[in-house]
C-alpha positions in Angstrom: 70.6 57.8 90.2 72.3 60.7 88.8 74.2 63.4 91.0 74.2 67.1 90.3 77.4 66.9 88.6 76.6 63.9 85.9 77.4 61.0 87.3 75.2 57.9 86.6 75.3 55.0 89.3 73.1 52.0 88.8 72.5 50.1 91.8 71.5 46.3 91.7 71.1 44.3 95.2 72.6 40.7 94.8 72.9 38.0 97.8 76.7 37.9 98.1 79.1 38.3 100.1 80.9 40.9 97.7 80.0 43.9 96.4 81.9 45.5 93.0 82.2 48.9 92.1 82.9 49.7 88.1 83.8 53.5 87.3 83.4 53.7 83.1 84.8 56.6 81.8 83.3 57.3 78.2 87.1 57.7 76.8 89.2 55.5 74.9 91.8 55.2 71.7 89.1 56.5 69.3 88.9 59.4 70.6 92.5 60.5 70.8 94.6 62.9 68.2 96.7 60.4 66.3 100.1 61.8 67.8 98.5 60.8 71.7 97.4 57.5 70.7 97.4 55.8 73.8 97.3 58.4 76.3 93.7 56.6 77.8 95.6 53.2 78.6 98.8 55.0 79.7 96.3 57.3 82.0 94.9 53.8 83.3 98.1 52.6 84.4 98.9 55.7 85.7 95.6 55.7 88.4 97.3 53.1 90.6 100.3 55.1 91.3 100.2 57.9 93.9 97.9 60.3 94.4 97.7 62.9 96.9 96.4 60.8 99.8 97.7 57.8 99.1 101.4 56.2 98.0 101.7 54.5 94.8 103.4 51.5 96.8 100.5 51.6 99.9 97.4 51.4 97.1 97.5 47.9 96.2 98.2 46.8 100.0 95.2 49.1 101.2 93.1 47.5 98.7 93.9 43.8 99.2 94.1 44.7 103.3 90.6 45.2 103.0 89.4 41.8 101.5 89.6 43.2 97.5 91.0 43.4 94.3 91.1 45.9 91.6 92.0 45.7 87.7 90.8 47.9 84.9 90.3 47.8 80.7 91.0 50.4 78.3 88.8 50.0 74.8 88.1 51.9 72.0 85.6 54.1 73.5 85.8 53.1 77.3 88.3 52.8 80.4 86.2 51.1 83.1 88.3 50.3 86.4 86.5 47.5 88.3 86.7 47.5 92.2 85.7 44.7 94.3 86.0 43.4 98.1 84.4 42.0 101.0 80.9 43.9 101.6 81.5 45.3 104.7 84.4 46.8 103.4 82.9 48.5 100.6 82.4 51.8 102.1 85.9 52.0 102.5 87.2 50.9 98.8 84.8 53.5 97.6 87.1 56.1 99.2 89.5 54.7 97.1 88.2 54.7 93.8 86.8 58.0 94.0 90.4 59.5 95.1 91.6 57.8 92.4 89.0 59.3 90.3 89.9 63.2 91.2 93.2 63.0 91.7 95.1 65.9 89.5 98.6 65.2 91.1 101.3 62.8 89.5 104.9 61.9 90.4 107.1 62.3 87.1 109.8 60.0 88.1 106.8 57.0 88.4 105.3 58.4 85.3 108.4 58.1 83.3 108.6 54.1 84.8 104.9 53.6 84.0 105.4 54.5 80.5 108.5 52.2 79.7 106.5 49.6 81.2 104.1 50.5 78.9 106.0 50.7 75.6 107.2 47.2 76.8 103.8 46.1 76.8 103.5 47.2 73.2 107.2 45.8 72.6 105.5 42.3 73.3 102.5 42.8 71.6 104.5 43.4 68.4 106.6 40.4 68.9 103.9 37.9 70.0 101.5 37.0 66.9 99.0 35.7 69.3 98.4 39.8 70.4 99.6 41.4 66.7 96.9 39.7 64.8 94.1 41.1 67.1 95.4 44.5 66.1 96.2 43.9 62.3 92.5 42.1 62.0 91.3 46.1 63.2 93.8 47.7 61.1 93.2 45.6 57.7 89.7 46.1 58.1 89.7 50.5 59.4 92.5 51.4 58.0 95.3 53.5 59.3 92.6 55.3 61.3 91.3 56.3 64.3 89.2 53.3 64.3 91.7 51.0 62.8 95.0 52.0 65.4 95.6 49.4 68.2 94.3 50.8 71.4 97.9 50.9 73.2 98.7 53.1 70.4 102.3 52.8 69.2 106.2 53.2 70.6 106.6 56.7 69.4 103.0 57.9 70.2 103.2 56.9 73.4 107.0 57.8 73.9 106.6 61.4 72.9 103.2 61.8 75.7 104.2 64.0 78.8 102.9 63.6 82.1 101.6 67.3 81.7 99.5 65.5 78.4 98.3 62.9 80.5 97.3 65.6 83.0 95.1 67.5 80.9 93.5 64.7 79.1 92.3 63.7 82.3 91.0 66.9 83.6 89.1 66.8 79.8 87.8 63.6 80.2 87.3 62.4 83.6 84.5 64.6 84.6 80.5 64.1 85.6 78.5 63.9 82.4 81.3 61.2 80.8 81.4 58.7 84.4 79.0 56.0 84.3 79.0 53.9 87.4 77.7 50.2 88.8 77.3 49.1 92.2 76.5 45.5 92.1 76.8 42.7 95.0 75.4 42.8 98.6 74.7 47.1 98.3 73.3 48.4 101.3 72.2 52.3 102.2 75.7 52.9 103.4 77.2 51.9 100.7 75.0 53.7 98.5 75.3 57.2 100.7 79.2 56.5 100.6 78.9 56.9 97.0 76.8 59.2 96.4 78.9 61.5 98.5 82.2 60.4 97.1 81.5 60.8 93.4 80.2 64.0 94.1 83.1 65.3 94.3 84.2 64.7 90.6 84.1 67.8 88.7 80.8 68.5 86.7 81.1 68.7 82.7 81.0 66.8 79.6 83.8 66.6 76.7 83.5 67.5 73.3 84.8 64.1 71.6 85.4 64.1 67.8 84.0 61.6 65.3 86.6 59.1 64.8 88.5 58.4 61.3 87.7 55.6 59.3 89.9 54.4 56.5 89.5 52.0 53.7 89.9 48.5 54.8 93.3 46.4 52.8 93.8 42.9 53.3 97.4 42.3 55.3 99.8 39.8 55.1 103.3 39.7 57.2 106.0 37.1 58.2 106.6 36.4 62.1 109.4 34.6 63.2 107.2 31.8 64.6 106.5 28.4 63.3 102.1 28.5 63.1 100.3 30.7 61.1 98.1 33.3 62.5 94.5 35.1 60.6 92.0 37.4 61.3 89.0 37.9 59.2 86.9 40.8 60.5 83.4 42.2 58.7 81.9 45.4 60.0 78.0 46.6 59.7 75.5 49.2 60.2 74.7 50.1 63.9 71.3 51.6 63.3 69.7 50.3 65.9 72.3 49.9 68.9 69.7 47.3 71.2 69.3 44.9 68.0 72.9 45.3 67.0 73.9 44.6 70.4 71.9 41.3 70.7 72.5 40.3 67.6 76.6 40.3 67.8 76.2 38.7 71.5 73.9 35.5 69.8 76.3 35.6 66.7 79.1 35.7 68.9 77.3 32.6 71.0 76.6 30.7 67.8 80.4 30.9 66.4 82.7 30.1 69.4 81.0 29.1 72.8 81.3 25.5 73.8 82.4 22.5 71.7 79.1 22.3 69.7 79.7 25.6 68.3 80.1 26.3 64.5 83.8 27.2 64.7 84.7 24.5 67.0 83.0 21.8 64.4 84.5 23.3 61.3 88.2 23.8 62.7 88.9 22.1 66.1 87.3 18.8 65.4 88.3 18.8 61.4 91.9 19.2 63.0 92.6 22.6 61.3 93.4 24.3 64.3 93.6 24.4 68.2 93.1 27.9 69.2 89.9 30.2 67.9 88.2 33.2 69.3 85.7 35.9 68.3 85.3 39.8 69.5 83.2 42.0 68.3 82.2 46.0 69.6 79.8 48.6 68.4 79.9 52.3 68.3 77.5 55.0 66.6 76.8 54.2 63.0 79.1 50.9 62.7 79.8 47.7 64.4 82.2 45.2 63.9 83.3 41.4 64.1 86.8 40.1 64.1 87.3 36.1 64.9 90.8 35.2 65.0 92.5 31.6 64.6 95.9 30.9 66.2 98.7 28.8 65.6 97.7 27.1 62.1 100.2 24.5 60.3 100.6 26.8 57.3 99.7 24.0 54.7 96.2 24.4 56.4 95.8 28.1 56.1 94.0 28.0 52.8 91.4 25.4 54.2 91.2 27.7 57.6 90.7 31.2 56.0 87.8 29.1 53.4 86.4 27.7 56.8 86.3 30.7 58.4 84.7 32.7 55.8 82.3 30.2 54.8 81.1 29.8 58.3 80.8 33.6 58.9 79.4 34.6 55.6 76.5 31.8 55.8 75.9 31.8 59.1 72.2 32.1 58.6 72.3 29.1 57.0 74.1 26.7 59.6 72.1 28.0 62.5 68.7 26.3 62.0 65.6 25.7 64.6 67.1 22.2 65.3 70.2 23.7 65.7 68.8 26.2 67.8 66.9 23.7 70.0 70.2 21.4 70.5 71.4 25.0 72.3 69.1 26.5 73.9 70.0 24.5 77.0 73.9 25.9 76.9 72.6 29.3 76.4 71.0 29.6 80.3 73.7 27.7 81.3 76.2 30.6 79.7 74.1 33.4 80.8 73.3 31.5 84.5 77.5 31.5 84.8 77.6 34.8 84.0 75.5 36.3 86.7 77.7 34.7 89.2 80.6 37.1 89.1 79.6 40.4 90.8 82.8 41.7 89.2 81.6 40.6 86.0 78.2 41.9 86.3 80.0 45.6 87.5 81.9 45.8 84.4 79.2 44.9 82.2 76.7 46.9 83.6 79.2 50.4 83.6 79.7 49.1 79.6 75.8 49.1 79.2 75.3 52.4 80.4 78.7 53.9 78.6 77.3 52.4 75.2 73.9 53.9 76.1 72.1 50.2 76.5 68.8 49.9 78.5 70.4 47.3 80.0 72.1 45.9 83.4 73.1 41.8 83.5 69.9 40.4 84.0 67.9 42.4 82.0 70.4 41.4 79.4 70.3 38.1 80.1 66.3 37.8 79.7 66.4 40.0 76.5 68.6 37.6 74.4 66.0 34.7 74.9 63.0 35.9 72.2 66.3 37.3 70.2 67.6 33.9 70.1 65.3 32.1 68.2 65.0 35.1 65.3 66.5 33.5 62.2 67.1 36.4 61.1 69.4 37.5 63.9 72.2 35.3 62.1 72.2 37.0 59.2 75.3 39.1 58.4 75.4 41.6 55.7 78.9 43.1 55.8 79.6 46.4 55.1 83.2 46.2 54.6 85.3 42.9 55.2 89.2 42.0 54.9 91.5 39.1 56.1 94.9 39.6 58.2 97.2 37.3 58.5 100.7 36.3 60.0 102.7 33.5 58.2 106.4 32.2 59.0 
């Protein structure tokens, strides 16, 4: 349904004993001026401090007093806070989320705290090569760009941001037409009129967002004080059709790193290359990408691991055959039965679908990747652009 001042709220009815609540907000780094990059994530920390109805310190007990928990993600183009408790306390944890939502009213000596704790976040994602490679894979492959800047932004972007910046980028950004939200779980009519009533109350309007920078992508290569060696190779690709890109990246995605049958699990974990593997992979209008990132490599292995790695990737098509396929298929409802599970899951996912504009929620999801699967095609990848980071000792 959507209320008179933009908000969306999908609703789906699940036996559970918990019901979720995820509040996307179509914002994130991309859309930031280069000298407030990270001003979405600092805002994100910043909702579970004080308000004016509720003490920074009293939020996280008032939450976790009524049977629930609460986290939230800052991305590229999203913040989506995910709410979830014990259904009859839903109502209630609503309330919450929504004063949350509206709240114009910040303490200065708990934003000041926020932020250090902040630029210590970025101060350990610096020194740790298992979080630095994530964002040099996006920055070899962007640029220094909007696209290509880490999403936390850097020390003296975020240093220089004043509470009165993160004010007004949340009076910008936090209004009706940019707040997608999913109810998911055991959702009743009170819980639905609770909401309905509560979101009303964010302020109608929709922000003008810029198209984000792209730069030329640039191999990297930097020393780490660590022993292992660390690499990202990342490709990016048209997004002209979000649905198939979508499905595509989640079955390539699938293919490379789920379970111990997977392609990169064969070619580097059991050829004792490496331990540690994973893939990610986003879309946004016009372009998509795919970053998979291996941890940890003896360096007189790296060669063979970035060969592996782009030999897999690159023919892809080629390695995923129909008896390949069939050997899956199995894992691949076991995968997607596991992920209906999670109510909190299925909230985030579902707020993500409708921020990205996907026809989607969870299930729907779920029963579109099965004729998608067994597309040949759908392995394919033709990159547009393509580069390799990497951390060495």
């Amino acid at each position: 349904m959507r209320l008179d001042n933009g908000v969306e709220i999908s609703i789906d009815k699940v036996e559970s004993r918990v019901v979720a609540i995820a509040v996307g907000v179509g914002i994130g780094s991309i859309y930031e001026e280069p000298n407030q990059r990270g001003i979405s994530h600092l805002l994100e920390h910043m909702m579970f401090k004080s308000n004016k109805w509720i003490k920074g310190e009293e939020l996280d007990m008032m939450i976790e007093g009524l049977g629930g928990m609460a986290n939230a993600f800052t991305g590229r183009d999203y913040t989506i806070y995910v709410f979830e408790a014990l259904q009859e306390s839903a109502p209630q944890l609503i309330d919450i989320a929504c004063k949350m939502m509206v709240n114009d009213t910040y303490q200065l000596d708990e934003f000041i705290n926020e932020r250090n704790i902040v630029l210590s976040e970025i101060e350990l994602r610096d020194e740790n090569p298992s979080s630095r490679i994530w964002d040099l894979g996006t920055l070899s492959l962007f640029g220094k760009s909007d696209m290509g800047d880490p999403v936390t932004g850097y020390h003296e972007t975020v240093e220089s941001i004043t509470l009165q910046d993160m004010i007004e980028h949340k009076l910008r950004n936090y209004v009706g037409g940019n707040i997608k939200i999913a109810i998911v779980g055991a959702v009743n009519d009170d819980i639905i009129n609770t909401a309905a009533e509560c979101f009303s109350r964010i302020a109608p309007g929709k922000p003008s967002l810029k198209t984000p920078s792209i730069g030329s992508p640039s191999d990297l290569r930097i020393k780490s004080n660590g022993d292992g060696a660390y690499v990202s190779f990342s490709i990016s690709m048209p997004n002209e059709d979000p649905v198939d890109t979508y499905l595509r990246l989640a079955l390539i995605e699938f293919q490379l790193s789920d379970g111990a049958s997977s392609l990169l699990f064969r070619s580097l974990r059991n050829k004792g290359l490496a331990y540690s593997f994973d893939v990610d992979w986003e879309l946004f209008p016009g372009v998509a990408y795919l970053q998979t990132v291996v941890e940890a490599i003896e360096p007189d292995k790296l060669d063979l691991v970035m060969d592996q790695l782009q030999n897999v990737i690159l023919n892809l098509q080629d390695l995923v055959n129909k008896e390949y396929l069939n050997q899956r298929r199995k894992y691949l409802e076991y995968v997607s039965a596991s992920s209906l599970r999670n109510m909190f899951d299925r909230a985030y996912a579902d707020s993500y679908f409708m921020i990205k504009g996907l026809p989607f929620n969870m299930p729907s999801y779920v029963e579109a990747l099965v004729p998608e699967y067994w597309k040949l095609e759908k392995y394919m990848i033709k990159p547009l652009r393509k580069s390799m980071a990497i951390i060495t000792p």
